[in-house]
MIVO-816633 format. One record per atom (N, C-alpha, C): residue number from 1; residue in three letters; chain; atom name; x, y, z. Coordinates in steps of 0.02 Angstrom, whole numbers, always signed. Layout:
<atoms>
ATOM_NUM_ALA_A_CA_X_Y_Z
...
</atoms>
This chain:
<atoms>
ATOM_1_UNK_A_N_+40_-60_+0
ATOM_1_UNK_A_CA_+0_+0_+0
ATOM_1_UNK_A_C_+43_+63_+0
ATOM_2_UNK_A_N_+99_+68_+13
ATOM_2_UNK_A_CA_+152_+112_+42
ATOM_2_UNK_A_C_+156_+156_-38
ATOM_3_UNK_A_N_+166_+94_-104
ATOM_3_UNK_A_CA_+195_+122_-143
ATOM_3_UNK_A_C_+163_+152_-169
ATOM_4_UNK_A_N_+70_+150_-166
ATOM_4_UNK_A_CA_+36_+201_-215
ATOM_4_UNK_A_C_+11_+244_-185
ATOM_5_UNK_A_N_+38_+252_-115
ATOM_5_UNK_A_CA_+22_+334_-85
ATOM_5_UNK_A_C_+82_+357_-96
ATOM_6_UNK_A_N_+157_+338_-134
ATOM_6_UNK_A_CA_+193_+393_-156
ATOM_6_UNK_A_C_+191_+391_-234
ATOM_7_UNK_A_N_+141_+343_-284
ATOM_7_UNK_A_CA_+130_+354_-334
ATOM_7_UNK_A_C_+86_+395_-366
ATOM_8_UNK_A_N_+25_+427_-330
ATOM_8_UNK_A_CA_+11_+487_-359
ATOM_8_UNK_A_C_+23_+524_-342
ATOM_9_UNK_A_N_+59_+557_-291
ATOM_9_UNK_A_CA_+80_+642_-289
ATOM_9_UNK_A_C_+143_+630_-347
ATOM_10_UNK_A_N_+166_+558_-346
ATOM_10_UNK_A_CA_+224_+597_-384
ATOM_10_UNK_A_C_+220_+591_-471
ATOM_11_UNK_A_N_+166_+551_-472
ATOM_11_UNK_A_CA_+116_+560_-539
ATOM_11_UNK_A_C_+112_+629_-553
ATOM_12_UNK_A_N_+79_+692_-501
ATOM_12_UNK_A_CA_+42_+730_-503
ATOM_12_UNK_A_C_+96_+792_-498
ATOM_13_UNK_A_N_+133_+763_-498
ATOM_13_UNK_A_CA_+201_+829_-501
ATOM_13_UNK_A_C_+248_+819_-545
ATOM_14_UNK_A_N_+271_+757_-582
ATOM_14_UNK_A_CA_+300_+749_-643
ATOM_14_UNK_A_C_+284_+754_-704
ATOM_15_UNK_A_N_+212_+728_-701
ATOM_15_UNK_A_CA_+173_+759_-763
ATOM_15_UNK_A_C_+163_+824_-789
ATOM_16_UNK_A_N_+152_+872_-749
ATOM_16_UNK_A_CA_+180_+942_-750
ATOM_16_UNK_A_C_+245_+956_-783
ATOM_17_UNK_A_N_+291_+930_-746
ATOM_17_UNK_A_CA_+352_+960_-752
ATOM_17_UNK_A_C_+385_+922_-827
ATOM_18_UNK_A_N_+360_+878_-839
ATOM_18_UNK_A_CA_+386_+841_-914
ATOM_18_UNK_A_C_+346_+868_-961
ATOM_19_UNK_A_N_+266_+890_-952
ATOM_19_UNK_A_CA_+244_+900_-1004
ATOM_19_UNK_A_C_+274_+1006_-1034
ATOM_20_UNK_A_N_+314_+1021_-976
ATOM_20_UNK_A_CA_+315_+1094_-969
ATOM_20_UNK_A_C_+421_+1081_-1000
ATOM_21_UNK_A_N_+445_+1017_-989
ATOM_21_UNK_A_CA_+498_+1025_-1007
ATOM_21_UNK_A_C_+518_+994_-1087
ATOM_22_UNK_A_N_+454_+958_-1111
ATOM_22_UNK_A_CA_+441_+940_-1164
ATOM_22_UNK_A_C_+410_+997_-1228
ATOM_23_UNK_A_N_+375_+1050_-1191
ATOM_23_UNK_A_CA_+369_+1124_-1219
ATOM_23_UNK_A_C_+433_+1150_-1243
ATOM_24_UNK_A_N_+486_+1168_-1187
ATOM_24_UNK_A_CA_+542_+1200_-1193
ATOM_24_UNK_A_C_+571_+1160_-1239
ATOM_25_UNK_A_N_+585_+1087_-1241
ATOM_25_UNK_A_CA_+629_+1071_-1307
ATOM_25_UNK_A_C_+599_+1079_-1370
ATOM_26_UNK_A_N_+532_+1071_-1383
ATOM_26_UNK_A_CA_+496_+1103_-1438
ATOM_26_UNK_A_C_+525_+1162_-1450
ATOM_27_UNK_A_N_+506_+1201_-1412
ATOM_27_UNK_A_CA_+526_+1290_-1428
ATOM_27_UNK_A_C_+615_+1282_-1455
ATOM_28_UNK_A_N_+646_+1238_-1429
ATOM_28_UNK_A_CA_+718_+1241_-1435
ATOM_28_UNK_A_C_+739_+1202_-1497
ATOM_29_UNK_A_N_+700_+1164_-1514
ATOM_29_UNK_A_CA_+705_+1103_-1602
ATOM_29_UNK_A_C_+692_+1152_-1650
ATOM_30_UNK_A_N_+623_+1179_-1632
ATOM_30_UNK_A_CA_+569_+1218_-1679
ATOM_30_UNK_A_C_+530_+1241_-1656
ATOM_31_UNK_A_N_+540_+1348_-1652
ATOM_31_UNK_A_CA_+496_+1403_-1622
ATOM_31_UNK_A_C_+410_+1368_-1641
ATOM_32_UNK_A_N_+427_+1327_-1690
ATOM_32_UNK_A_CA_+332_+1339_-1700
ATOM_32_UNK_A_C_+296_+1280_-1702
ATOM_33_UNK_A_N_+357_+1221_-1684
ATOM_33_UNK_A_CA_+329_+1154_-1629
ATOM_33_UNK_A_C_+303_+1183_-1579
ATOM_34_UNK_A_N_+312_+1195_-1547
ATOM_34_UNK_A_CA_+274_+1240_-1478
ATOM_34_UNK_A_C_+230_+1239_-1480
ATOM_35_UNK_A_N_+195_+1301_-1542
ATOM_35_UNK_A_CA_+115_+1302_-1556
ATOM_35_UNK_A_C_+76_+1255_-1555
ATOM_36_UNK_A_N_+85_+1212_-1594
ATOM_36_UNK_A_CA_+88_+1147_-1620
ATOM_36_UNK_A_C_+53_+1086_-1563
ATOM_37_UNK_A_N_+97_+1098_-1521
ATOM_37_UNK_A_CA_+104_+1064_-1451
ATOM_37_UNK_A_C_+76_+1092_-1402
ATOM_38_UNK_A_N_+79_+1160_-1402
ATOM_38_UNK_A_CA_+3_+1192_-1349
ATOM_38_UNK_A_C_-68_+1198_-1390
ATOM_39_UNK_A_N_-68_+1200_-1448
ATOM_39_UNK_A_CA_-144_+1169_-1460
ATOM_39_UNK_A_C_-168_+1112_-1459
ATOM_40_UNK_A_N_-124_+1041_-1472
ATOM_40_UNK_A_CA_-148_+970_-1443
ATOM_40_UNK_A_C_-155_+981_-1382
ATOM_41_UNK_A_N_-114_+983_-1348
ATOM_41_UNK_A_CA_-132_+984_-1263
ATOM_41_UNK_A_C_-183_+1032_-1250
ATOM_42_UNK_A_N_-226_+1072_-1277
ATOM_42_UNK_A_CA_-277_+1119_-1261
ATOM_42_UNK_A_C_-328_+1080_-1296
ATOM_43_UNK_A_N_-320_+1061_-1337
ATOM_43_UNK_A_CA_-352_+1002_-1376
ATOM_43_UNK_A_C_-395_+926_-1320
ATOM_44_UNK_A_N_-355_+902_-1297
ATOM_44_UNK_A_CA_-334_+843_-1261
ATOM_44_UNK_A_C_-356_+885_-1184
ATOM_45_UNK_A_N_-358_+917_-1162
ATOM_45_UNK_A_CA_-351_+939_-1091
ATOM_45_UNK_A_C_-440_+963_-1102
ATOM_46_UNK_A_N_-469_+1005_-1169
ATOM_46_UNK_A_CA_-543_+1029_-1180
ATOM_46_UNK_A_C_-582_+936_-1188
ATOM_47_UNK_A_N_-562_+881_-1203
ATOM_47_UNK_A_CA_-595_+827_-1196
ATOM_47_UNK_A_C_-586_+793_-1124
ATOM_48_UNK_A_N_-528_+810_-1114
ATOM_48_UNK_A_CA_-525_+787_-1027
ATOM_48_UNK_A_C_-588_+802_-999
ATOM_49_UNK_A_N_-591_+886_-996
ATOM_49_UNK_A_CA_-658_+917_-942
ATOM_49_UNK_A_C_-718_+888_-976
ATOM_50_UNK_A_N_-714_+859_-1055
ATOM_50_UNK_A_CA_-780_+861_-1078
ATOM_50_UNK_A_C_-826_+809_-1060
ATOM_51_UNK_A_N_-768_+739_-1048
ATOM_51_UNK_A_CA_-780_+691_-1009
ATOM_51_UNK_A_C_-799_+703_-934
ATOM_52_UNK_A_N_-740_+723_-894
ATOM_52_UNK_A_CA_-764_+738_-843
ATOM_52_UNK_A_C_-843_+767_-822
ATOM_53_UNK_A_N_-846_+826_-869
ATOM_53_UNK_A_CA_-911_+866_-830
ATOM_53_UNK_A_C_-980_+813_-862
ATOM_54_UNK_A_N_-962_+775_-907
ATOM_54_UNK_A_CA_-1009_+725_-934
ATOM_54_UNK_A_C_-1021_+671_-867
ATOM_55_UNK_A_N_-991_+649_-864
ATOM_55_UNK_A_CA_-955_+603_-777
ATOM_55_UNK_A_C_-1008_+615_-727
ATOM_56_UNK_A_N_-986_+673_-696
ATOM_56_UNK_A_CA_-1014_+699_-662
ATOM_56_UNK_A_C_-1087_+730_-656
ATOM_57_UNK_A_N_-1103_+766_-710
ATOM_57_UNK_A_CA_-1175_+779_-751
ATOM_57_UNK_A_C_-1227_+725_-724
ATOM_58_UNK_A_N_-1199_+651_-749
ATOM_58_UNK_A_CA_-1250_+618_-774
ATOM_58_UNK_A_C_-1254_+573_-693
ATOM_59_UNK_A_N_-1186_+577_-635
ATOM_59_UNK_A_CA_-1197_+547_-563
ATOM_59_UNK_A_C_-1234_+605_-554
ATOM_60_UNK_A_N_-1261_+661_-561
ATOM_60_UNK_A_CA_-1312_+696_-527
ATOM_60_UNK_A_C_-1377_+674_-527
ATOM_61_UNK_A_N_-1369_+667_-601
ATOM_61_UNK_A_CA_-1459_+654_-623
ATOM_61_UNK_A_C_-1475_+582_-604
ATOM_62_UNK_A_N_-1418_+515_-591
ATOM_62_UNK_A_CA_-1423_+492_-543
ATOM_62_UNK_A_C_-1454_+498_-474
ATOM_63_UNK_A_N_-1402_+524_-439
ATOM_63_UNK_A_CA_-1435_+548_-350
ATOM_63_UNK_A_C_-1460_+577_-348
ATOM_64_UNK_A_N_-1516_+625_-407
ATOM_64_UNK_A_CA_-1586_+648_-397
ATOM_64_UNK_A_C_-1630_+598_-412
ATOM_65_UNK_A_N_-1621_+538_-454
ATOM_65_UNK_A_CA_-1663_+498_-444
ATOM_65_UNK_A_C_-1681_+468_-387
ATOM_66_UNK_A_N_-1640_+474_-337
ATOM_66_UNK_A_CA_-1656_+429_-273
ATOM_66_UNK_A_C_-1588_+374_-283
ATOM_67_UNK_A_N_-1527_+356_-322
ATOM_67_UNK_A_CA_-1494_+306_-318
ATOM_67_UNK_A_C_-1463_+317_-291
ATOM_68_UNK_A_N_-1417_+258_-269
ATOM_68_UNK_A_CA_-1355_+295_-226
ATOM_68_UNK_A_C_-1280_+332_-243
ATOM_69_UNK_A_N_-1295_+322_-326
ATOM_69_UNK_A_CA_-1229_+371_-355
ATOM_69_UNK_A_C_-1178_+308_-370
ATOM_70_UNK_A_N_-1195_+269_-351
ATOM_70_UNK_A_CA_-1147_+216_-362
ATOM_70_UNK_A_C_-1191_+175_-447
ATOM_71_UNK_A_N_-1116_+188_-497
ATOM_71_UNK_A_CA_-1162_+160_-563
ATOM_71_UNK_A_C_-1179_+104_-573
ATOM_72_UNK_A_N_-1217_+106_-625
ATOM_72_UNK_A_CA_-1291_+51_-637
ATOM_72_UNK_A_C_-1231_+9_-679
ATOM_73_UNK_A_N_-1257_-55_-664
ATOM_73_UNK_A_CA_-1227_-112_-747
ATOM_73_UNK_A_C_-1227_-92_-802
ATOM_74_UNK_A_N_-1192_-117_-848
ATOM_74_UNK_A_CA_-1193_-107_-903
ATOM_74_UNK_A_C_-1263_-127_-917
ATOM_75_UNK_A_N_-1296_-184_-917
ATOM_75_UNK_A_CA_-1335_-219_-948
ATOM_75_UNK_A_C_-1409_-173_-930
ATOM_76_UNK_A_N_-1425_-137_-875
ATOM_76_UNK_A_CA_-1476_-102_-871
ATOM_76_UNK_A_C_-1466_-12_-918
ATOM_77_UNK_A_N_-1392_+1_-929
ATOM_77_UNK_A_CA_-1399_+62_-973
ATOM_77_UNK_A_C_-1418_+27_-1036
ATOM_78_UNK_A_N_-1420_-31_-1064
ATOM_78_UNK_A_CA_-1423_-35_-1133
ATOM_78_UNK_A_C_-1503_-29_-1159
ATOM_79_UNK_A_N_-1502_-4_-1212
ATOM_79_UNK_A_CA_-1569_-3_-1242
ATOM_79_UNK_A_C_-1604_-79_-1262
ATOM_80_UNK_A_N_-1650_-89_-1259
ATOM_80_UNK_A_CA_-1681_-168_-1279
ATOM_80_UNK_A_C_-1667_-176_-1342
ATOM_81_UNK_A_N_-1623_-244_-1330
ATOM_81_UNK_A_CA_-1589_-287_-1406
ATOM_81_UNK_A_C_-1545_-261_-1430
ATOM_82_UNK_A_N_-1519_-224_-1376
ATOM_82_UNK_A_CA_-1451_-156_-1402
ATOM_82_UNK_A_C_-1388_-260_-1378
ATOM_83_UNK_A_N_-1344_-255_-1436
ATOM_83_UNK_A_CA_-1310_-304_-1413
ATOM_83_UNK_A_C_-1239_-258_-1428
ATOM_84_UNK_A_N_-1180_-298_-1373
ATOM_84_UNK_A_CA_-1122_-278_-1377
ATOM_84_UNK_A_C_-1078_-310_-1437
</atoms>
């Protein structure tokens, strides 16, 4: 248990710092890799939240139904004769 309470802070502070030192060698290969590379990641970071606030959205309309927020099976979201 030890090792994955020091695996996400240090998830959560390297990822930063590689994706911010992976900028700088862009800028340093090619001024206009950069661009390039801050619009994917603005790209990629606008589907992150889009998921997220989707996520979250839909555990609301959940726990206003009365559930307990904890999600349903697969097999009760599917539409009838909906097959995988």
């Amino acid at each position: 248990m030890l090792s994955m309470r020091i695996a996400k802070p240090l998830l959560l502070v390297t990822t930063p710092v590689g994706v911010a030192l992976g900028l700088y060698e862009a800028y340093r290969l090619a001024g206009g890799l950069v661009l390039l590379m801050a619009a994917m990641l603005t790209v990629i970071g606008a589907a992150m939240a889009s998921v997220v606030s989707t996520i979250r959205r839909e555990q609301a309309e959940l726990r206003s139904k009365g559930n307990s927020g904890e999600p349903a099976s697969l097999d009760s979201q599917r539409a009838p004769g909906e097959h995988v």
